[in-house]
PAVEX-327412 format. One line per field, with one value per residue (C-alpha): x, y, z; residue in one letter. Coordinates in steps of 0.25 Angstrom, whole numbers. Layout:
REM PAVEX-327412
u	X|...
v	Y|...
w	Z|...
residuo	a|...
This chain:
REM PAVEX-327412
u	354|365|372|360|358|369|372|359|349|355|350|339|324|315|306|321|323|311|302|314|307|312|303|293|283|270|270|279|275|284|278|263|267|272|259|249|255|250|258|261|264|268|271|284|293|307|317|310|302|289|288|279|285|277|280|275|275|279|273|277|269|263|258|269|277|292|297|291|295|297|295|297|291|296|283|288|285|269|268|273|261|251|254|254|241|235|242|235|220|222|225|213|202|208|206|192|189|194|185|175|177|179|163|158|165|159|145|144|152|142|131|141|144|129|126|139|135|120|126|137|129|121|132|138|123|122|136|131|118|121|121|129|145|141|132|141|151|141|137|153|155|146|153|166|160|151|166|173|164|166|182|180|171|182|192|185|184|196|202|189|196|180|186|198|206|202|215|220|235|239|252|255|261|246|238|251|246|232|233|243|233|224|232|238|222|222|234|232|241|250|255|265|261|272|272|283|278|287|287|284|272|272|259|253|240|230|217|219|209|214|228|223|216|229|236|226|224|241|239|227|236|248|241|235|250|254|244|255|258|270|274|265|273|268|279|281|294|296|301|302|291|283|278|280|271|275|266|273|272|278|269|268|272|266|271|280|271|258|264|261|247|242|238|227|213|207|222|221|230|221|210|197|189|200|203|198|211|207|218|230|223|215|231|237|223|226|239|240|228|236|247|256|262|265|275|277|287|284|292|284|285|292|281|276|279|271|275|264|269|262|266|270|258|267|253|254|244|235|234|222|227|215|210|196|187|182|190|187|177|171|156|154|149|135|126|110|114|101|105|101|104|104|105|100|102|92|103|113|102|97|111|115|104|103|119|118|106|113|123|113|109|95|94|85|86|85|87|90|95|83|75|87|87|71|75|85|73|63|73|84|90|86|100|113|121|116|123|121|125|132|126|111|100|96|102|117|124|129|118|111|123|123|107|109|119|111|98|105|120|122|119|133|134|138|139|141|145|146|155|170|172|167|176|174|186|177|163|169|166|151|154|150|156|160|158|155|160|150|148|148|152|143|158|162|149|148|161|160|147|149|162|154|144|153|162|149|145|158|156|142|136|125|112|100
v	130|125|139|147|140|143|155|163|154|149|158|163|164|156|168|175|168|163|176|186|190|195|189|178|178|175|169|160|145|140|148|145|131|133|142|133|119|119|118|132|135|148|151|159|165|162|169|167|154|152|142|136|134|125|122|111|108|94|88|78|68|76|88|97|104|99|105|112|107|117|115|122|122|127|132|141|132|129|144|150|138|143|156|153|146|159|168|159|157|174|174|164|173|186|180|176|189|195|184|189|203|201|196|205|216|209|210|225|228|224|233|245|245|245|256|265|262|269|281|282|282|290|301|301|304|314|322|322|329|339|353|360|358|355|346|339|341|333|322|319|317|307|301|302|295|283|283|280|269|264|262|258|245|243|244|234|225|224|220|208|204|208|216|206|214|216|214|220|223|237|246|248|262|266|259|270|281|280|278|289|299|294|293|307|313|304|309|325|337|335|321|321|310|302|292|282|273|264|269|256|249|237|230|223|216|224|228|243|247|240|243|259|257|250|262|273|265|267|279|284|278|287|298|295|293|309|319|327|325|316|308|296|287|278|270|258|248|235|225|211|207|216|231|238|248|259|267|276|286|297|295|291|277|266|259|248|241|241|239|223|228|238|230|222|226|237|242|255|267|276|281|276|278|285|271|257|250|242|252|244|229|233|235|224|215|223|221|205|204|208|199|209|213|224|229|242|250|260|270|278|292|289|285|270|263|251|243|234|224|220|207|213|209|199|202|208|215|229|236|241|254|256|269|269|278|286|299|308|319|309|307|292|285|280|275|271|256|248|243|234|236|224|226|222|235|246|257|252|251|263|269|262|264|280|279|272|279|293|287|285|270|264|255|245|239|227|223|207|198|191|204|209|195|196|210|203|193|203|211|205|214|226|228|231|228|222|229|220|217|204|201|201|193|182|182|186|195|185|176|187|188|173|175|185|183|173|182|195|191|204|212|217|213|221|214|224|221|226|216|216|202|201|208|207|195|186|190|187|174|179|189|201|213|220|221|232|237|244|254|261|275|281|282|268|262|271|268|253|251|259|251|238|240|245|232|225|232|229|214|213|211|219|217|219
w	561|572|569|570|581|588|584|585|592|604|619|611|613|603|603|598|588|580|581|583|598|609|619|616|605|606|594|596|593|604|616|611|611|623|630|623|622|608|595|590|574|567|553|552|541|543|533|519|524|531|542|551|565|576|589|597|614|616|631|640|645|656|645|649|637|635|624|610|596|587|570|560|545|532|525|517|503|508|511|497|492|500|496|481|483|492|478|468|476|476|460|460|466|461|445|452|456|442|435|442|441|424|425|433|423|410|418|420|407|399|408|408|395|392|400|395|381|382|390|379|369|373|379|363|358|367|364|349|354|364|358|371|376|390|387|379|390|400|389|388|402|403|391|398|409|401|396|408|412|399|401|416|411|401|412|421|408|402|418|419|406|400|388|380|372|358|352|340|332|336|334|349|344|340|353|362|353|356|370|372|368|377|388|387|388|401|408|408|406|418|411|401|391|382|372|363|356|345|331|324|326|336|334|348|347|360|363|359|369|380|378|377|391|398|394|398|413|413|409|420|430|427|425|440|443|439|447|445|429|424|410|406|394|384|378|368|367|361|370|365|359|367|367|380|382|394|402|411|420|430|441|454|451|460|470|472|482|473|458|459|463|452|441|451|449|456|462|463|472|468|477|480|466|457|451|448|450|438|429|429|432|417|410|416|413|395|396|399|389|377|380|389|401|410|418|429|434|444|454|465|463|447|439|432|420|414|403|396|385|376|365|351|340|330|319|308|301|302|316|321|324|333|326|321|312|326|324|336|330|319|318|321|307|306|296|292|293|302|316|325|339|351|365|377|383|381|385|375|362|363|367|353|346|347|343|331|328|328|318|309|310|312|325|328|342|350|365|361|353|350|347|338|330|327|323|312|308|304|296|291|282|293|299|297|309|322|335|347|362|364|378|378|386|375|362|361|353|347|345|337|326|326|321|313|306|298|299|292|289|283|296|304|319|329|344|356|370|385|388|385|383|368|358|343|339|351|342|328|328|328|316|321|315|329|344|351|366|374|379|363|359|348|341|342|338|327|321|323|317|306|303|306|296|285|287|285|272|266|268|266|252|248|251|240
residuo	x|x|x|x|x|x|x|x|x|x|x|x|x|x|x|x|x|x|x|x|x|x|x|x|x|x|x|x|x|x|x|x|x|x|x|x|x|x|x|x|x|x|x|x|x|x|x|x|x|x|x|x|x|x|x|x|x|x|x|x|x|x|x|x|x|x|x|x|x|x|x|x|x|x|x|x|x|x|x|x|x|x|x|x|x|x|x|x|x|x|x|x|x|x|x|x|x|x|x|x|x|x|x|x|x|x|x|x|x|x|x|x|x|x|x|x|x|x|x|x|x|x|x|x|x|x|x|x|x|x|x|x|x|x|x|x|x|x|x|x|x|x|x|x|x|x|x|x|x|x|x|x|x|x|x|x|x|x|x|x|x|x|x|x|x|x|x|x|x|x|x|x|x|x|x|x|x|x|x|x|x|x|x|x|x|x|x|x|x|x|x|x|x|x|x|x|x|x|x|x|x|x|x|x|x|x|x|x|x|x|x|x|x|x|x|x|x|x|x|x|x|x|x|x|x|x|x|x|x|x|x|x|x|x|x|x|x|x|x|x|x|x|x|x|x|x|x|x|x|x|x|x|x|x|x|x|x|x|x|x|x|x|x|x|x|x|x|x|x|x|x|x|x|x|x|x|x|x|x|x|x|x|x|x|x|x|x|x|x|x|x|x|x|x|x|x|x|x|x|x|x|x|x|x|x|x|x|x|x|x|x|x|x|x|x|x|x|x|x|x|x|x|x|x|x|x|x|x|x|x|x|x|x|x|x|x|x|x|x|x|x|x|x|x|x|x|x|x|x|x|x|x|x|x|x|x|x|x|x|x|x|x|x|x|x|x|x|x|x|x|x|x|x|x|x|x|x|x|x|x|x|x|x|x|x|x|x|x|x|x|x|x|x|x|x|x|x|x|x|x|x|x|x|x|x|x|x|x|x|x|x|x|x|x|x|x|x|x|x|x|x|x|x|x|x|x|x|x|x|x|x|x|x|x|x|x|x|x|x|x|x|x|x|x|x|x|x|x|x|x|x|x|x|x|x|x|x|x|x|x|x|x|x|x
């Protein structure tokens, strides 16, 4: 201090020294304690430390100023706590916010899904009656677009955490597969799509839908990334007991100034109503569910690369190599079996109703779960499977198997749900035989109910 002193200080101006002024400062705590006769404070940063620098007039008996004290604090340790407190109180009503956000998603989901069930239902009975190509041509646009909606709600489910992943054993290589072929439709002409995967399976544990969806938002975002065409690649390695899958890109690459910003909800750099911003937030909110991580890289003007590591499945036993009976071009199966069919929502029954109905089943309907139970008390051995909505005013979905199953045991039972947050492993303590998403294609319904009731021939004795 004496050298500095000495050396630097002496014949200077305060002014000089403290606020590296070349006249005096207006802020300076020394001349407004000066001009005031009142103690003057200022928070300063000095080097890498944060101070508070005081200055204080000291008077003589007769009031006049004699001389000014000056002090200096070291706050440098109780300004990094009070920022650490201002950080946490912002994580704290952020995961407020998302709290709230994820109810209000599981609220309208359930009507949304409603509503896009009846109008593709309907759409998909109307393709199998139009006679002429442009009529068909119109009905499937509105199908793209009942189809679209369908995703978005999925979208702002899976990032309100509304939709838990429905986890099942999968060879990673088959999961690439499948959404390579999707992804090349996505990307165009002008994009040069490429895949390596590894030749022996690699079994991870995942929610194959889910996983399919994080790589088609990559996907979309590259693809936004090359107006002018590039190379997208999907890639799998093994790296220590984890599967690195790589996403990568030739694009435009994104900034170094917002990378620690683009997985936030609703971030977007695209403009005003060309994006959600919910993209990236929903892979990073898929990827941490399953028990993984992800990593960026990124150059302006060189391209992006991601890298999602997910943990290698230590099971054993049959994959669900995620392939169904639903061959595109293949008449959905049906059959004479007797339904009954319970909703609350008029739109959704008679959606339902005229889709199973064209498959060759007779429907009976009912708008509650008590109305639905009296149903099973006149007539017993009436019905063959029970289809009905989880969430209805009165008696549950669940209450309604719970009474049945001791009314007509040999009945299957299908519950159905708008919401995202019930998934078949959560409903197996009830014993029903499956749960079904809305909104519903005539395929998936078909398919699903068909295998439903087969299962439950095979385990049923006959009935005389």
């Amino acid at each position: 201090f004496e050298e500095t002193f000495t050396t630097e200080w002496k014949g200077r101006h305060c002014y000089e020294i403290v606020h590296g002024k070349h006249s005096p400062y207006e802020e300076c705590v020394h001349l407004k304690c000066l001009r005031t006769g009142r103690p003057a404070t200022v928070e300063m940063e000095a080097g890498d430390r944060a101070v508070l620098y005081s200055a204080t007039l000291i008077k003589d008996n007769n009031g006049h100023g004699r001389r000014v004290i000056h002090w200096i604090k070291d706050i440098t340790s109780l300004k990094r706590l009070y920022e650490e407190r201002e950080h946490l109180k912002e994580q704290f009503l952020h995961a407020q916010k998302l709290e709230a956000f994820g109810r209000f998603v599981g609220t309208i989901a359930h009507d949304f899904n409603n509503v896009l069930t009846g109008i593709m239902g309907h759409t998909e009975l109307a393709l199998m009656m139009a006679e002429t190509d442009k009529l068909k041509k119109s009905i499937q646009t509105i199908q793209d677009a009942a189809e679209r909606a369908r995703d978005f709600i999925k979208q702002l489910m899976l990032f309100g955490r509304k939709s838990p992943p429905d986890k099942r054993l999968y060879d990673i290589n088959r999961v690439i597969q499948e959404a390579y072929g999707l992804v090349t439709k996505l990307m165009g002409e002008d994009i040069e799509v490429r895949l390596h995967f590894i030749g022996s399976p690699v079994m991870v544990e995942l929610d194959r839908a889910q996983f399919i969806q994080v790589i088609l938002n990559l996907g979309a975002n590259a693809r936004d990334a090359m107006p002018d065409g590039g190379e997208f690649r999907l890639a799998l390695e093994e790296e220590d007991g984890y599967i690195k899958v790589i996403v990568e890109d030739t694009g435009t690459g994104i900034p170094e100034e917002i990378q620690e910003r683009i997985f936030e909800p609703f971030f977007t750099t695209k403009p005003e109503g060309s994006g959600t911003g919910l993209g990236l937030s929903v892979v990073k909110s898929v990827v941490e569910e399953h028990g993984g991580f992800i990593k960026l890289q990124s150059n302006p003007g060189k391209g992006t690369r991601f890298e999602i590591y997910l943990p290698i499945s230590g099971a054993r036993g049959q994959a669900d190599d995620g392939e169904g009976k639903d061959k595109e071009g293949d008449a959905p199966p049906g059959g004479t079996e007797r339904i009954l069919l319970v909703d609350d929502d008029v739109l959704v029954l008679d959606s339902l109703r005229q889709v199973l109905e064209s498959l060759g089943y007779t429907v009976t309907v009912a708008t509650s779960g008590e109305a639905a139970l009296e149903k099973i008390r006149q007539d017993p051995e009436g019905y063959d499977l029970i289809i009905s909505d989880i969430v209805m005013p009165g008696m549950k979905g669940g209450e309604l198997y719970e009474q049945v199953k001791g009314l007509a045991p040999h009945v299957a039972f299908v519950l159905m749900t708008g919401y995202g947050e019930h998934t078949l492993s959560g409903l197996q303590r009830y014993g029903v035989d499956d749960v079904l998403k809305k909104p519903l294609s005539l395929k998936e319904v078909s398919y699903r109910i068909r295998d439903v009731l087969d299962r439950k021939k095979l385990k049923s004795p006959k009935r005389e």
